[in-house]
C-alpha positions as CSV (number, residue, x, y, z in Angstrom):
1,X,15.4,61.5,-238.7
2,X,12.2,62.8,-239.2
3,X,11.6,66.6,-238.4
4,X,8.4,68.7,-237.3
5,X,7.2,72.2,-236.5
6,X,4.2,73.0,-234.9
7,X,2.7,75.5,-232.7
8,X,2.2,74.4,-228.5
9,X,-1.6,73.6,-229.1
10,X,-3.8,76.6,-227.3
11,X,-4.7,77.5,-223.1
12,X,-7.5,76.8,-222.3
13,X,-8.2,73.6,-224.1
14,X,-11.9,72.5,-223.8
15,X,-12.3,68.3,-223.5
16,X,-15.3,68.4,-226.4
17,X,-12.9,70.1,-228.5
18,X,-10.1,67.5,-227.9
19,X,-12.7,64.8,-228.5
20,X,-14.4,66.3,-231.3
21,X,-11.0,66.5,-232.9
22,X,-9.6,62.9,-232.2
23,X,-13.0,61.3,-233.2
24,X,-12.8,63.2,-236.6
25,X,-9.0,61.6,-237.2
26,X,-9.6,58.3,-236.3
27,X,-13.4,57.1,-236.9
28,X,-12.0,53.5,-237.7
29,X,-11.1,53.7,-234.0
30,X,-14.2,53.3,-232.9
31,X,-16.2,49.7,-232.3
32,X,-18.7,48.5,-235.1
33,X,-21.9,49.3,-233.7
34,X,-20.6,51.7,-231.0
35,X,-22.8,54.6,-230.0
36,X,-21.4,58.4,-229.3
37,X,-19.3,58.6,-225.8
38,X,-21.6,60.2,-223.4
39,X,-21.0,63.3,-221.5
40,X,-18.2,63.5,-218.8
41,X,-19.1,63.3,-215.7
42,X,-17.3,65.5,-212.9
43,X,-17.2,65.5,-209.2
44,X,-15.1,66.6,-206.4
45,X,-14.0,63.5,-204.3
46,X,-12.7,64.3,-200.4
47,X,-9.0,63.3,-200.4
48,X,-6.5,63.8,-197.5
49,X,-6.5,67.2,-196.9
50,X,-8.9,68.7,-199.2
51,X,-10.3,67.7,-202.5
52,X,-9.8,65.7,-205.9
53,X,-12.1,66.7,-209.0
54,X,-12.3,63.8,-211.3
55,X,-13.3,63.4,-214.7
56,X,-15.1,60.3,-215.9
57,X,-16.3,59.5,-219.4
58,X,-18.1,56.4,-220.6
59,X,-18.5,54.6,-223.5
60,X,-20.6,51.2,-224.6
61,X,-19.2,47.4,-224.1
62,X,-15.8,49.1,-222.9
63,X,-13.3,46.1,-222.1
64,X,-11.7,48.1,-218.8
65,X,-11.4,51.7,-217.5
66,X,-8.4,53.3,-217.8
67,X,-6.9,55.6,-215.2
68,X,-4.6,58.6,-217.3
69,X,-2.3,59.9,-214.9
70,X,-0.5,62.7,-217.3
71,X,3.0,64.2,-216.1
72,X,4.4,67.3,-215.1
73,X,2.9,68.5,-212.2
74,X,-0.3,67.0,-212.5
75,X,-2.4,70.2,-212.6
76,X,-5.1,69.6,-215.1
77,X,-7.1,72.0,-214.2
78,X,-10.0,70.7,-215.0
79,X,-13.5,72.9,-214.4
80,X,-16.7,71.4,-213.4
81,X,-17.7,71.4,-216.9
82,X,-14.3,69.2,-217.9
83,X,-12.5,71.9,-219.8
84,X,-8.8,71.0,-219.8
85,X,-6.8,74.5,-218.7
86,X,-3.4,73.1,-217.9
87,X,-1.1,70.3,-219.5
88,X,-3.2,70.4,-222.9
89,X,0.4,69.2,-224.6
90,X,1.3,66.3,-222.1
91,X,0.6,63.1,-224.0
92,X,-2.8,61.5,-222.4
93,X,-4.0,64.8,-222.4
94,X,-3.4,65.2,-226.5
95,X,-4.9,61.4,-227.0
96,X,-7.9,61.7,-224.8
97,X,-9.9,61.3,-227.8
98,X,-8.4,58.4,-229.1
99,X,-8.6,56.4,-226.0
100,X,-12.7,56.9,-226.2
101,X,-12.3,56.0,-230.0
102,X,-10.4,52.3,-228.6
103,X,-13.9,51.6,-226.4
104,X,-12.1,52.4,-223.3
105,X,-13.8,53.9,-220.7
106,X,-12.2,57.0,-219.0
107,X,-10.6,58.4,-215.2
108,X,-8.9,61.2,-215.2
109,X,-7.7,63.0,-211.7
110,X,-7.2,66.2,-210.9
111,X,-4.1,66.8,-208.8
112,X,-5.8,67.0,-205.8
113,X,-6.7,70.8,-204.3
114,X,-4.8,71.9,-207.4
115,X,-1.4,71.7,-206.4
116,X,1.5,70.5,-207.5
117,X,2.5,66.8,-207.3
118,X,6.3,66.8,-207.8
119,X,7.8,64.8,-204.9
120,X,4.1,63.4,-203.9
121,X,3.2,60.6,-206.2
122,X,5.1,57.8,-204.7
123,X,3.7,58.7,-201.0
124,X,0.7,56.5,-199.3
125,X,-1.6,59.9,-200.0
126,X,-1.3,59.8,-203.3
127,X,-1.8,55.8,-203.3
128,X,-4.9,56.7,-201.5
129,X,-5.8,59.3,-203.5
130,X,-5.9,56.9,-206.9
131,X,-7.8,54.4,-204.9
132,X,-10.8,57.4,-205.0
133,X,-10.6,57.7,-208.4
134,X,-11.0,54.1,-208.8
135,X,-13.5,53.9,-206.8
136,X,-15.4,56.8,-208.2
137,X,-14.7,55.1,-211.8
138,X,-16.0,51.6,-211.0
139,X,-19.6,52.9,-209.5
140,X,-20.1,54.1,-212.9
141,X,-18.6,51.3,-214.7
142,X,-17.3,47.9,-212.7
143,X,-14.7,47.7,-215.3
144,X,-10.9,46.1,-214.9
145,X,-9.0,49.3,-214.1
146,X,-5.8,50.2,-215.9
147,X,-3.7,52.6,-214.8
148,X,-1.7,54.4,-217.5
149,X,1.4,56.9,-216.3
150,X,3.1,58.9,-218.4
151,X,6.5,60.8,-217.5
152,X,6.7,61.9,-214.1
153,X,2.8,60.2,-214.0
154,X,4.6,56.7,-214.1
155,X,5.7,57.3,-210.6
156,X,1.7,57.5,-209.7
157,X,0.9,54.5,-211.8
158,X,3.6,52.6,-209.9
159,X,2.7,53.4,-206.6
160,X,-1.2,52.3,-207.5
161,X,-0.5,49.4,-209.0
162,X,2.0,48.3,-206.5
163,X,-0.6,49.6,-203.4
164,X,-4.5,49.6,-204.3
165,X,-4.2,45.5,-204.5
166,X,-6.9,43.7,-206.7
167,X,-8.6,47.1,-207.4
168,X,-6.1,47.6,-210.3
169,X,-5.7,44.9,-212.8
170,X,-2.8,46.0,-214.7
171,X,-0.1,49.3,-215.5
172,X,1.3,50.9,-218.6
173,X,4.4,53.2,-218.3
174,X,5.1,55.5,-220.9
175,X,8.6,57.5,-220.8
176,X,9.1,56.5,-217.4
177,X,10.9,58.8,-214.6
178,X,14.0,57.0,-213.4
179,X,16.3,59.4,-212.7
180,X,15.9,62.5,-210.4
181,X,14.9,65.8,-211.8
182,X,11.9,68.4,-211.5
183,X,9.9,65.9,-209.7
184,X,11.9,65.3,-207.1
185,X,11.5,61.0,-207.3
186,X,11.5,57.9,-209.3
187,X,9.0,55.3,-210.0
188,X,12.1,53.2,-207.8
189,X,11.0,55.1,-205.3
190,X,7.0,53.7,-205.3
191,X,7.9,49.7,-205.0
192,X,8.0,48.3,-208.4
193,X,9.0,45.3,-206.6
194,X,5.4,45.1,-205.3
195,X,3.5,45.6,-208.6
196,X,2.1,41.7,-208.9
197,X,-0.2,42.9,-211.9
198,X,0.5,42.8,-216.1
199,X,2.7,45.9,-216.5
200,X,3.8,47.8,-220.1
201,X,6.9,49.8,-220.4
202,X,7.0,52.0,-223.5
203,X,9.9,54.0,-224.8
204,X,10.9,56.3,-227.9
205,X,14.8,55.6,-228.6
206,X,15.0,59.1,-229.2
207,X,13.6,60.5,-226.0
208,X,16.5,62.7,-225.0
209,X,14.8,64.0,-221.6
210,X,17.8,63.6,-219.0
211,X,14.8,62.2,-216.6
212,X,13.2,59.7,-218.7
213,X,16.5,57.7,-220.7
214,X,15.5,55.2,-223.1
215,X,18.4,52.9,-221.6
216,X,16.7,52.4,-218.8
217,X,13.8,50.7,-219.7
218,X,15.3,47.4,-219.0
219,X,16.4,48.3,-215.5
220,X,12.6,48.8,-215.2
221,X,11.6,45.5,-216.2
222,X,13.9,44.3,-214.1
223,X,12.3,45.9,-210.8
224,X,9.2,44.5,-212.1
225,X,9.9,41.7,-209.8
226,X,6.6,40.5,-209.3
227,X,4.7,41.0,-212.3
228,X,3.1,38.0,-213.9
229,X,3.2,39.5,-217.3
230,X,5.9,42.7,-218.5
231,X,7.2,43.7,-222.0
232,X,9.1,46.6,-223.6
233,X,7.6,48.2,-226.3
234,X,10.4,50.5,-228.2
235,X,9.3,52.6,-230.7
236,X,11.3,55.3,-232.6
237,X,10.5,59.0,-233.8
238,X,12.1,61.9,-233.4
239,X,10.1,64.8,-234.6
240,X,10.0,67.8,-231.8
241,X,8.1,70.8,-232.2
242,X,10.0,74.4,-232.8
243,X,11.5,75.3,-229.2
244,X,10.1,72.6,-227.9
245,X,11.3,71.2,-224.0
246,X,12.7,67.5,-224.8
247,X,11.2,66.3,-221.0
248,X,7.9,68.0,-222.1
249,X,5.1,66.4,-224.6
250,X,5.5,67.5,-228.2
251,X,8.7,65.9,-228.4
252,X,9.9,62.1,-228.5
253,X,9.3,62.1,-225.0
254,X,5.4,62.9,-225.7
255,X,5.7,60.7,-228.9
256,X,4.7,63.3,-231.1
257,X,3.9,62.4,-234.7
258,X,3.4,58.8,-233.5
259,X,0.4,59.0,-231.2
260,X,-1.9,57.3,-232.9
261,X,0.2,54.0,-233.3
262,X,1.6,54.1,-229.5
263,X,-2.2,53.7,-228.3
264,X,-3.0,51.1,-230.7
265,X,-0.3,48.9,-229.5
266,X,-0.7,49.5,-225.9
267,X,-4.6,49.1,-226.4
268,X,-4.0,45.8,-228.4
269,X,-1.9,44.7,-225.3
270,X,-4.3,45.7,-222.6
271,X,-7.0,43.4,-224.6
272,X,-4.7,40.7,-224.4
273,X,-3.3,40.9,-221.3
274,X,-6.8,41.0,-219.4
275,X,-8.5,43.9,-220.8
276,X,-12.4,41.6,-220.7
């Protein structure tokens, strides 16, 4: 087993830094003949009961827009600018960069009037809450829309894919919530059984989070009822940061040390799946 010691990365993390960062690391990432990402674009979308800021960011020739709903509980705290001030460790927040680098084009939500989701991301609201960002991401670019969950996200990626119909052509599930903890429910709990899109479970082996067991990946492609198109992708890595939480991102559970090769192979299978 491999072993790692880093420092949590620093509060407030600003997006341009993160993408600054990613693009330096991986310039092969990005599309021969692919210009710069352009700015982010933010805006504050009326949701039930309040508001939802938004984050969008393009790129050129992108094969679909990605949705990034990041665990915990949700806050990204995002400013109208699109500095980062919350969950800067999670794992979508740490690869933001290399997502842009892939050609995808970018959602990411704010958890809506900046509260906590724990126990909300399998309700209708929080279906109809996605469907915003969608929306708001397909006026800039009508793209096929992925939604990618990760951790106690997954139970938001669920509940869109199985509820927003043909707005969402497909789901990835990284370190996926099926037993109860902090947040209160499962991704059971949003209808799997309804998802009828191309849907990705990923797992580390040596995710130890009591929430997220790698045994019960199979269980989830076996509430995948519907789905046209599922596979497990295991991979395996155990490096943690120094006093780090094993249900928190720079861990196995946040596939730390191994970034960089968990979103090339779920970009390779979005392509293939029905990325164009």
């Amino acid at each position: 087993m491999a072993s790692f010691k880093a420092k949590p990365p620093p509060r407030p993390l600003v997006i341009w830094a993160l993408l600054l960062a990613f693009d330096a690391i991986l310039p092969l990432g990005i599309a021969l003949g692919q210009n710069a990402p352009g700015s982010p674009i933010i805006v504050d979308l009326p949701v039930a009961g309040g508001t939802e800021r938004v984050l969008f960011r393009g790129t050129q020739r992108a094969p679909a827009l990605l949705v990034l709903l990041p665990g915990g509980d949700g806050i990204v705290g995002l400013d109208p600018g699109g500095g980062i001030h919350q969950l800067g460790s999670n794992f979508l927040m740490r690869t933001f960069g290399q997502w842009i680098a892939q050609g995808f084009d970018l959602v990411m939500p704010d958890a809506p009037n900046g509260t906590s989701l724990f126990g909300q991301r399998h309700l209708p609201a929080y279906a109809d809450a996605i469907s915003k960002a969608v929306d708001f991401g397909r006026s800039q670019a009508a793209l096929p829309v992925w939604l990618i969950g990760t951790s106690a996200g997954t139970t938001a990626a669920v509940n869109g894919a199985a509820h927003l119909g043909s707005k969402v052509s497909g789901a990835v599930l990284t370190s996926s919530v099926t037993r109860v903890g902090r947040a209160g429910e499962t991704i059971f709990d949003a209808e799997p059984g309804a998802i009828a899109v191309p849907v990705l479970v990923v797992s580390n082996e040596y995710d130890t989070c009591a929430e997220t067991p790698p045994g019960d990946a199979p269980r989830v492609l076996s509430a995948l009822t519907r789905s046209p198109r599922k596979e497990l992708v295991m991979v395996s890595n155990s490096q943690i940061a120094r006093r780090a939480d094993p249900c928190e991102g720079m861990s196995p559970h946040g596939y730390l040390g191994i970034e960089g090769m968990v979103v090339q192979r779920i970009s390779e299978w979005i392509r293939t799946a029905g990325g164009h």
